[in-house]
C-alpha positions as CSV (number, residue, x, y, z in Angstrom):
1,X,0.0,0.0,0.0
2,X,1.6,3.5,-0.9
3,X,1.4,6.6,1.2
4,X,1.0,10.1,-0.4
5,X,2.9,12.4,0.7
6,X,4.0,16.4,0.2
7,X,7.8,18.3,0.2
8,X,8.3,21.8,0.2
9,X,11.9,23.1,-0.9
10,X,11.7,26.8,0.2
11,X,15.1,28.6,-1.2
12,X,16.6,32.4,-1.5
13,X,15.0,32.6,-5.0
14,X,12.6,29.6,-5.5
15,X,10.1,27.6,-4.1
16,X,9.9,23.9,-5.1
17,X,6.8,21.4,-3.9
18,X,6.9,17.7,-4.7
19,X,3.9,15.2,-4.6
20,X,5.0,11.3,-4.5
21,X,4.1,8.0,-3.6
22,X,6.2,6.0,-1.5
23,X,5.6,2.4,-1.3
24,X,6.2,-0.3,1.5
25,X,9.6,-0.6,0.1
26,X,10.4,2.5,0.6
27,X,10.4,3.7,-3.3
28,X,9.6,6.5,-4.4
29,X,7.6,7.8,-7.0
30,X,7.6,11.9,-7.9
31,X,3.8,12.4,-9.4
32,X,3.4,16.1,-9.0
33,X,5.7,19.0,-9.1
34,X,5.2,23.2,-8.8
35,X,7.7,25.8,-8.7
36,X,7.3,29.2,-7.7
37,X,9.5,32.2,-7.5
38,X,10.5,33.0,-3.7
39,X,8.8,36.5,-2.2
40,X,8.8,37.1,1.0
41,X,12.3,35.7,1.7
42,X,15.6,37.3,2.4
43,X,18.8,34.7,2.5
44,X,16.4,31.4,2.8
45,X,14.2,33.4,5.8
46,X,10.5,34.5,5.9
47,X,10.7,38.2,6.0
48,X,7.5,38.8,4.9
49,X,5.1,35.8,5.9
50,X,2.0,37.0,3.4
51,X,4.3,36.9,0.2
52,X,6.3,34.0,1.4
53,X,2.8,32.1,1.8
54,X,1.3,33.1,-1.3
55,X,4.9,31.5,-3.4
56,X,4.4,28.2,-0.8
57,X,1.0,28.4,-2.6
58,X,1.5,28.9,-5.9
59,X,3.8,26.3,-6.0
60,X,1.9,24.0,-4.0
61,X,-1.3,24.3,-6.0
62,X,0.8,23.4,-9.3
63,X,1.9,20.2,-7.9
64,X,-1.4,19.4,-6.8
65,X,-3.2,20.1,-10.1
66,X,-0.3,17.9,-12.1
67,X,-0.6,15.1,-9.4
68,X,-4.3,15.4,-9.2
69,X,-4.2,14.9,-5.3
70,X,-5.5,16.7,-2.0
71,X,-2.6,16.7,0.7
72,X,-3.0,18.7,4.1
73,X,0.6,18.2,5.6
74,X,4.0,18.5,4.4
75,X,7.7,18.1,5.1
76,X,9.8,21.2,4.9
77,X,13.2,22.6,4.7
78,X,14.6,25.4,6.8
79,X,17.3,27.9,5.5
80,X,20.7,27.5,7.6
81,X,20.8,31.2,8.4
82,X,19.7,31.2,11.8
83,X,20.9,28.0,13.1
84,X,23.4,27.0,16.0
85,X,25.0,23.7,16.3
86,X,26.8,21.5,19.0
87,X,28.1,18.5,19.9
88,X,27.2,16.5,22.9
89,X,26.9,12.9,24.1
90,X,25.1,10.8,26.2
91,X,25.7,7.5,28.2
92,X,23.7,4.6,30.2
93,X,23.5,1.4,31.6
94,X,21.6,-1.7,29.9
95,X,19.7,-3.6,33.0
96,X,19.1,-6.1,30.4
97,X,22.9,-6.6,28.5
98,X,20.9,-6.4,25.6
99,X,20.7,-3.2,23.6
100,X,16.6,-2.6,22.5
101,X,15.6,0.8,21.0
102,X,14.2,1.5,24.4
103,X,18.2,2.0,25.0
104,X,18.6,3.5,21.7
105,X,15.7,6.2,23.0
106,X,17.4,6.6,26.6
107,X,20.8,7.2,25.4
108,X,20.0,9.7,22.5
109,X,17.3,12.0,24.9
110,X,20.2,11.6,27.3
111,X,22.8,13.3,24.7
112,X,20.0,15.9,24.0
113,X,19.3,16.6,27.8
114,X,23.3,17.1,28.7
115,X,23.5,19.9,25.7
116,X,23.1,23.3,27.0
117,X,20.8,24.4,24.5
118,X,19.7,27.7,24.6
119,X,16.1,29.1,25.3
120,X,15.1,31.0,22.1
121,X,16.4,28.0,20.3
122,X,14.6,24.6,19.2
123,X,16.5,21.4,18.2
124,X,16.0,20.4,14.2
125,X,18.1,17.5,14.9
126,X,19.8,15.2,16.8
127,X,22.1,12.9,14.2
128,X,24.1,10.4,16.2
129,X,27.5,9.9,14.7
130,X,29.1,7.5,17.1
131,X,27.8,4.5,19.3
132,X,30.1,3.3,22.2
133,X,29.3,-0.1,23.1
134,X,31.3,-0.9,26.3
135,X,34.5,0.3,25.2
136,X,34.0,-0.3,20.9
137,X,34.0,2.4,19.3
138,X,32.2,3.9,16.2
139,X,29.5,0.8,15.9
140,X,27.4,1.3,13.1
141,X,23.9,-0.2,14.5
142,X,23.7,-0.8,18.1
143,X,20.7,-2.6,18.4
144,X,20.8,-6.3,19.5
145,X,24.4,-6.2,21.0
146,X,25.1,-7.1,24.1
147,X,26.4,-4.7,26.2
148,X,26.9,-3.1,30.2
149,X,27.1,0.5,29.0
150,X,25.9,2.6,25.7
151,X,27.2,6.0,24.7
152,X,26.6,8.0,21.9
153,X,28.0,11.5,20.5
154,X,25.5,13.4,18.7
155,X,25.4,16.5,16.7
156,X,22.4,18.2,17.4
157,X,21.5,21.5,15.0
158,X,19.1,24.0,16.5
159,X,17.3,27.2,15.4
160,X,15.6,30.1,16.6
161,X,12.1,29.4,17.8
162,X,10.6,32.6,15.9
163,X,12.7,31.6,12.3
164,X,10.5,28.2,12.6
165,X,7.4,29.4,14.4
166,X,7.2,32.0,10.9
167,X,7.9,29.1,8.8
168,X,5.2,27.2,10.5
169,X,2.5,30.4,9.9
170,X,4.1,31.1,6.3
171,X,3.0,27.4,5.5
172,X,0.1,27.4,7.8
173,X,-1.3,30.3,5.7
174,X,-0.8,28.5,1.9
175,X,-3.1,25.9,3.5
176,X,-1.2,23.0,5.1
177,X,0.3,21.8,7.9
178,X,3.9,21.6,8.4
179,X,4.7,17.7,9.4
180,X,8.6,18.1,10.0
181,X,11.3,20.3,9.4
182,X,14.3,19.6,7.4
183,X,17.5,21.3,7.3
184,X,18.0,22.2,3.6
185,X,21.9,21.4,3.8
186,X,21.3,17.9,5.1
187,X,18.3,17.3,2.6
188,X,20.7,18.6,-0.3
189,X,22.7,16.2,1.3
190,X,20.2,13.0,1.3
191,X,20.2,13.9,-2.7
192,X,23.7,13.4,-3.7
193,X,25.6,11.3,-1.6
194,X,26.2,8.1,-2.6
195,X,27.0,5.5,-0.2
196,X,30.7,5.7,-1.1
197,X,30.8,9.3,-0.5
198,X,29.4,8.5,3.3
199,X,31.4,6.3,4.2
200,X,34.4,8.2,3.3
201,X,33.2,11.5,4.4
202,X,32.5,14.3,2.2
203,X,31.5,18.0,2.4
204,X,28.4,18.8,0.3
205,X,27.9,22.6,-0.6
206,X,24.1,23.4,-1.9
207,X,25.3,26.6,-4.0
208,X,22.1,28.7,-4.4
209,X,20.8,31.9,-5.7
210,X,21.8,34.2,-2.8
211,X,22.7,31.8,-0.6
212,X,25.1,28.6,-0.3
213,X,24.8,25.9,2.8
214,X,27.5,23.5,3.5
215,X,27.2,20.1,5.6
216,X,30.0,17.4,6.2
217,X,29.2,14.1,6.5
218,X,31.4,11.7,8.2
219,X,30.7,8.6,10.6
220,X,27.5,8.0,9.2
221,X,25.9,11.6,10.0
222,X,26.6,15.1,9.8
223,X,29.1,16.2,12.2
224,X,29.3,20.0,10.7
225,X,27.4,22.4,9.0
226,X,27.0,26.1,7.4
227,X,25.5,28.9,5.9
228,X,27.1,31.7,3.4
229,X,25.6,34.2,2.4
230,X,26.6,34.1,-1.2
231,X,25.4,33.2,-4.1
232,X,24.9,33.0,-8.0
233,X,23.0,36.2,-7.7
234,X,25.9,38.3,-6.9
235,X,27.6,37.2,-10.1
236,X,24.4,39.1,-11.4
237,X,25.0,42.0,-9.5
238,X,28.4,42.2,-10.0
239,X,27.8,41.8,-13.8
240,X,24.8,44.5,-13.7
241,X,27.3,47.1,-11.8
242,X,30.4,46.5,-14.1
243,X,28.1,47.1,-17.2
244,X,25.6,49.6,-16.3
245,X,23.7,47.0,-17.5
246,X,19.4,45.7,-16.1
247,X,19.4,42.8,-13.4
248,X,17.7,41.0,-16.3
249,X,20.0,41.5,-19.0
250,X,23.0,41.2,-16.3
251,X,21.2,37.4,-15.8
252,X,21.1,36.8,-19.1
253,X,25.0,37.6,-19.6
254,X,25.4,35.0,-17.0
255,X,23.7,32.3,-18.2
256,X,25.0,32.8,-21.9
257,X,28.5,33.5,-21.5
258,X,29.1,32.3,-18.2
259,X,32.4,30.4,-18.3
260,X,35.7,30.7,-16.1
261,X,37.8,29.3,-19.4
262,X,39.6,31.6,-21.0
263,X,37.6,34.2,-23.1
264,X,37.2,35.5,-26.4
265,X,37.8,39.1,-27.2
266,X,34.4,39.1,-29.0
267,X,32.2,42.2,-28.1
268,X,28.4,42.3,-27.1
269,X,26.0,44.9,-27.3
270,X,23.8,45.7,-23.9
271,X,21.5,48.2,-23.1
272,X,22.7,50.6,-20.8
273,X,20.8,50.8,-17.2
274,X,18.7,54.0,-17.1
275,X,18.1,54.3,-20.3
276,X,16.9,50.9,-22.4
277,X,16.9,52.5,-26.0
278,X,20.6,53.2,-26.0
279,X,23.1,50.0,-26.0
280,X,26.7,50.3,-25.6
281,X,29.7,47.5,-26.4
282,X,30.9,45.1,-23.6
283,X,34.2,42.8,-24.1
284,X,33.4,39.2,-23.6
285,X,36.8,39.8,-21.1
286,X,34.9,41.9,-19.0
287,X,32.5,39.6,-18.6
288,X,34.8,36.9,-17.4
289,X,37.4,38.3,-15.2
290,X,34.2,39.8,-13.2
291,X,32.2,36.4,-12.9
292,X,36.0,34.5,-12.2
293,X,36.2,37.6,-9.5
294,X,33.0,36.7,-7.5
295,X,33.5,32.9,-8.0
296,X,36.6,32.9,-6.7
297,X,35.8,34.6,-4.0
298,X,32.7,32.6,-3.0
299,X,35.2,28.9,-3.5
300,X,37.6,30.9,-1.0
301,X,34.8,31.3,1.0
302,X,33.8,27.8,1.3
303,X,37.2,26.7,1.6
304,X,37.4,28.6,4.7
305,X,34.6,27.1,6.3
306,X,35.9,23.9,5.3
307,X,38.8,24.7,7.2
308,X,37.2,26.6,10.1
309,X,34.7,22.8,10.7
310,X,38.5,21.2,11.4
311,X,36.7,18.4,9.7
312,X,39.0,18.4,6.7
313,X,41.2,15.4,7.7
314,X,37.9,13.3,7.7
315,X,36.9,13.9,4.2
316,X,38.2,11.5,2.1
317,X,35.7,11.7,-0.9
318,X,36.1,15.6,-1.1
319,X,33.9,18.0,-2.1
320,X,30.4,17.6,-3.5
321,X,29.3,21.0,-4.8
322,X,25.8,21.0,-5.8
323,X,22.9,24.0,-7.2
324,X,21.8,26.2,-9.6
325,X,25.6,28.0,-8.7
326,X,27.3,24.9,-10.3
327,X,25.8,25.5,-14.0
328,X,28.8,27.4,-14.3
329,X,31.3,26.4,-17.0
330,X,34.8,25.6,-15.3
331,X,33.5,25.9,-11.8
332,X,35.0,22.0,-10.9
333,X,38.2,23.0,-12.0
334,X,38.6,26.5,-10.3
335,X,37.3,24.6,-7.2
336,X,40.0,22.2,-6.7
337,X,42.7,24.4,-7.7
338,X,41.0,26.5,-4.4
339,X,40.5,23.5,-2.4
340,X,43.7,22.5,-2.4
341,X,43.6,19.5,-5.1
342,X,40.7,17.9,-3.2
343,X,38.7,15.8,-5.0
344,X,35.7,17.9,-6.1
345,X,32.2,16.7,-7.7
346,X,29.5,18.8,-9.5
347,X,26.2,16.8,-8.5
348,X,22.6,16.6,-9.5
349,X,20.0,14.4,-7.6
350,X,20.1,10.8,-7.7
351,X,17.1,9.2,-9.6
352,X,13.8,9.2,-8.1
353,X,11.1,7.4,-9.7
354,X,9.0,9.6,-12.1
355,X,11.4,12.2,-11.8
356,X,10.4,15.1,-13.8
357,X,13.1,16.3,-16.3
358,X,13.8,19.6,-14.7
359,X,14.4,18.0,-11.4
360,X,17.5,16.2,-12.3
361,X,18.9,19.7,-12.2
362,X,21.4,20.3,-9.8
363,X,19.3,23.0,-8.2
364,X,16.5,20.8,-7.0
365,X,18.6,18.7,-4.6
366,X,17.1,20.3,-2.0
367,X,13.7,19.0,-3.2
368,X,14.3,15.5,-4.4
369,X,16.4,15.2,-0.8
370,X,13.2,16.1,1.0
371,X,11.4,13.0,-0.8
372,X,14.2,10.7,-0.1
373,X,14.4,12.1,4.1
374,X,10.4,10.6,4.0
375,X,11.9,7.3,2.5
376,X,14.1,6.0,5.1
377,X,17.0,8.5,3.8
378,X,17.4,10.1,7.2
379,X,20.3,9.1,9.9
380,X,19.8,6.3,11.9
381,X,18.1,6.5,15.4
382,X,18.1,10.5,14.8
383,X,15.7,12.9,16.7
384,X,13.9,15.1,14.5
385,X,12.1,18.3,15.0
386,X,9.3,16.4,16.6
387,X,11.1,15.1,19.3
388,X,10.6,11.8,17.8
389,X,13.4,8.9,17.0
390,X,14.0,7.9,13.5
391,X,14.6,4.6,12.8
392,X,13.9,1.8,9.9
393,X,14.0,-1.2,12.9
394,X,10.2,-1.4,12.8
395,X,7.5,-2.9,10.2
396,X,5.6,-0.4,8.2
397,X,2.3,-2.0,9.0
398,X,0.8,1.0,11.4
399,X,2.1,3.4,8.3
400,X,-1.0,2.7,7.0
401,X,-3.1,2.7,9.6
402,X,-2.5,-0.8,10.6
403,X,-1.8,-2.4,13.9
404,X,2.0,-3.8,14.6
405,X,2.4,-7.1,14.3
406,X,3.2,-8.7,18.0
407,X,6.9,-9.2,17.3
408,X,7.4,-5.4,16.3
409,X,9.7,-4.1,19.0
410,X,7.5,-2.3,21.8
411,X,8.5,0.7,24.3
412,X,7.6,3.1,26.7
413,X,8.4,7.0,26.1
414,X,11.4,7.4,29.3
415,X,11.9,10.9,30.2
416,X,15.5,11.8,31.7
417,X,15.8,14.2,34.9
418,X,14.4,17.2,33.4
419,X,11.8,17.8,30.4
420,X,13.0,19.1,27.3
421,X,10.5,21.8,25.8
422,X,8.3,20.6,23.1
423,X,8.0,22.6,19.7
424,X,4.7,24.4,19.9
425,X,1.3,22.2,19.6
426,X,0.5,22.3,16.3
427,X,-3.0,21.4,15.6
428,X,-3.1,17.4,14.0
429,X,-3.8,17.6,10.4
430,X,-6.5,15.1,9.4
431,X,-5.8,11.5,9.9
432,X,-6.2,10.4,6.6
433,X,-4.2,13.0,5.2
434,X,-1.5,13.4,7.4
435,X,1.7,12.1,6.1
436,X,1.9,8.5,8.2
437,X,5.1,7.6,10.1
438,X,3.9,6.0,13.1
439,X,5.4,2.8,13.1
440,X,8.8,4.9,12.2
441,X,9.4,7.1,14.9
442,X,9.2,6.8,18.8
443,X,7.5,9.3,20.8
444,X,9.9,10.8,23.0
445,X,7.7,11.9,25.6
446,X,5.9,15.2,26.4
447,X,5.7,18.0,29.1
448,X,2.4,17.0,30.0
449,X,3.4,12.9,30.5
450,X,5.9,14.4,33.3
451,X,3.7,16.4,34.9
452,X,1.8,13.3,35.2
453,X,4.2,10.7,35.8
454,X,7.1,12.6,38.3
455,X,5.0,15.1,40.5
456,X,8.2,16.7,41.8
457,X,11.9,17.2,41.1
458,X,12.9,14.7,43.3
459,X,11.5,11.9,41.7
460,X,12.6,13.3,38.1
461,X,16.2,13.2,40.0
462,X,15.9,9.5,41.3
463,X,14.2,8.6,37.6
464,X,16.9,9.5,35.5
465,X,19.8,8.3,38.4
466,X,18.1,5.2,37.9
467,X,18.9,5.1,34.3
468,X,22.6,6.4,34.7
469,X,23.1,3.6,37.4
C-alpha cells in the first residue's frame, strides 16, 4: 500500500513542492511538481510571511493540479541562516545486557538533555555519529548487541524558535500543515551522496541563488554544517554594476556566457541601465574576469569554512558541490585548484522514480532530498524536530493505519531528569491525510506525560539516576 505524501523546498530565489508515492519498500515515485518564485524571503528566511505564503501556494497548487491529489501536511526545509549547532553525548547502563531501541531512545534523549541548548532556540536534529558499546567504538547499529554500558555523541543542529514558528505560519497560511522540518543542507545532502561518499566523508555545498549551505558528512551523520551568504545572484549583481547593465539583461549575460575558461575578445552589445533604448559594447573579457572575480571569491569562502569545521582530515571523498551555482562552465576546475587538489564533484539528484526532467537539475537537490528524508533517507536513530526517533528497525504496518504485528519491538516513552520543551502544539492535520510515520518514529515523551508521571523534582532526579546507574 503507498502513502501520499507532500515536500516543500523553500530557497533564496525559488520555491519547489513535490507530490510522491512512497511504497512499503520505501520507493519512491515523484507524481506532482510546482515551482514558484520565492517572495517574502531574504537569505532562505520568511521576511514577509503573506508573500512567502502566497509563493508556498503557488507552488503548492501546481503540484497538486499535475498530481491530481489533496494533501493537508507536508515536510519542509529550513534555510541554515539562523541555526546553532553543538556536539554533545550521552551515556547509560543496559539492566538487560541487551541493547533494544528503548536503549537507543534513553541514550539519545540523554545526549539531548546534557546539551546546553539555549532558550530561544529549538532542536531540528539530533544525528548520532558514534555508538560506544562498552569500550567499541564507532558501531554502526547498536541494536541487538550485548552490552553493560551505551554512549553516543551526537550532533544536534538547533534554530531560533521565531525563524520556525514564521515558517510554520508562512506554510500554515498557503493551506497546510507543516509535518517536519528539514535542514536544507542535510536534505541537499540525502540527494547526492552516494554510499561511497558516506562512508568516506565528504562535504556537500548546496550553492544557491543568494545563498550557499555546507554540511559534512562523516561517521554515518553530519558532524558539521554552514550557511554563506553568497550566491549566483551576486555574479548578477556584480555583472549588472560593471556594465551599467538591467538585473535582467545582467542574468542573461550569465547564463549565456558564463564560463571561467579563457575568453574570447568578442564584443556584445547591452542596453545601458537607465536608459533601455541606447546600447553600448561590452568585451566578452569583462564579462569573465568579473564572474572569475566573485566565483573565486565565494570557493575561498567555502574553503574557509571547510577549514574553520576542522573536519578536513575526515573527508576522504572531497567536495560535492551542488545548485543552480554549479551551472557554471569551469567551476569543478577552479574549485579544486582553491580546495587544495581535493577531489571535487558537480552533483545533481540521484534518480527518483518519475522524476520530472527539470528535477534532475542540480538546483532541486534540495527538493528531491526532502522526498528521499520521507523514505528511510534520514540518519539512523536521529531525533527530529518532533522530538521523535527515526529509525527503519520497525515494520511499516501501522504506516498505514494498521496495527503492529506482536513481534514489532514495543516501548515506553522514558523521560531523563528534566523535560525538554516541546516545539509548539501544532493542531493534527487530518488523519487520513496526514503524512503516516507511526510505526517509524518513537514518541519521545511530552511535558504533559511528566507532569503526570514525576509530581516533583525529586522523583525526576531519582528517575533519570536510575537510568545512569
Amino acid at each position: 500500500m503507498k502513502r501520499t505524501v507532500l515536500a516543500i523546498d523553500i530557497g533564496s530565489t525559488k520555491v519547489c513542492a513535490l507530490i510522491a508515492e512512497i511504497d512499503d519498500d520505501n520507493n519512491a515515485q515523484i507524481i506532482g511538481a510546482g515551482i514558484a518564485k520565492a517572495q517574502g524571503l531574504r537569505k532562505g528566511s520568511i521576511t514577509n510571511i503573506e508573500l512567502a505564503s502566497k509563493s508556498i501556494k503557488s507552488a503548492l497548487n501546481d503540484a497538486k493540479r499535475v498530481a491530481g491529489t489533496e494533501l493537508r501536511s507536508a515536510i519542509v526545509t529550513i534555510s541554515g541562516a539562523y541555526t546553532k549547532s553543538l556536539n554533545s553525548s550521552g551515556i547509560v547502563n543496559i539492566p538487560n545486557k541487551e541493547i533494544t531501541l528503548n536503549e537507543i531512545q534513553r541514550v539519545m534523549h540523554t545526549s539531548l538533555y546534557n546539551a546546553n541548548i539555549p532558550n530561544e532556540f529549538e532542536v531540528l536534529h539530533a544525528l548520532p555519529y558514534n555508538f560506544k558499546v562498552d569500550d567499541q567504538d564507532f558501531i554502526e547499529d547498536p541494536l541487538g548487541m550485548n552490552a553493560a554500558r551505551l554512549e553516543v555523541e551526537t550532533h544536534i543542529i538547533t534554530t531560533q524558535k521565531s525563524n520556525l514558528n514564521n515558517l510554520r505560519k508562512a506554510v500554515k497560511a498557503a493551506g497546510v500543515d507543516v509535518e517536519s522540518v528539514v535542514l536544507s543542507g542535510y536534505a541537499s545532502a540525502i540527494a547526492v551522496l552516494n554510499s561511497d561518499e558516506k562512508e568516506l566523508g565528504a562535504a556537500v555545498v548546496d550553492m544557491g541563488g543568494n545563498t550557499s549551505n555546507i554540511v559534512i558528512h562523516s561517521g554515518h551523520a553530519i558532524r558539521y554544517n554552514d550557511f554563506l551568504g553568497v550566491g549566483s545572484n551576486h555574479i548578477t549583481n556584480d555583472l549588472s554594476m560593471a556594465l551599467h547593465t538591467p538585473l535582467h539583461t545582467a542574468d542573461n549575460v550569465k547564463i549565456n556566457y558564463g564560463s571561467l575558461y579563457a575568453p574570447s575578445n568578442d564584443l556584445i552589445e547591452l542596453p545601458v541601465i537607465g536608459d533601455e533604448t541606447s546600447t553600448h559594447e561590452v568585451s566578452l573579457e569583462v564579462v569573465h574576469n568579473v564572474i572569475y572575480a566573485r566565483v573565486e571569491e565565494t570557493l575561498m569562502i567555502i574553503a574557509q569554512s571547510i577549514e574553520k569545521s576542522g573536519l578536513k582530515e575526515h573527508m576522504g571523498a572531497g567536495v560535492v558541490l551542488t545548485g543552480g551555482f554549479t551551472k557554471i562552465e569551469g567551476l569543478r576546475e577552479l574549485a579544486v585548484a582553491i580546495l587544495d587538489n581535493m577531489p571535487v564533484r558537480l552533483a545533481k539528484p540521484t534518480d527518483v522514480g518519475g522524476l520530472f526532467d527539470t528535477l534532475r537539475d542540480p538546483s532541486y537537490s534540495g527538493a528531491v532530498g526532502l522526498i528521499k528524508y520521507l523514505a528511510d533517507g534520514y540518519t539512523p536513530y536521529e531525533i527530529d524536530v518532533n522530538r521523535r526517533m527515526r529509525h527503519a528497525s520497525e515494520d511499516s504496518a501501522a504506516v498505514h493505519g494498521g496495527t503492529l504485528p506482536e513481534e514489532a519491538p514495543k516501548f515506553d516513552p522514558i523521560t531523563p531528569a528534566a523535560s525538554i520543551p516541546t516545539p509548539a502544539a501544532q493542531t493534527p492535520p487530518a488523519k487520513e491525510e496526514k503524512i503516516a510515520e507511526t510505526a517509524k518514529m518513537v514518541n519521545i515523551g511530552s511535558n504533559k506525560s511528566v507532569q503526570n508521571d514525576q509530581p516533583n523534582p525529586l522523583s525526576k532526579f531519582w528517575n533519570w539516576a536510575t537510568q545512569l546507574f
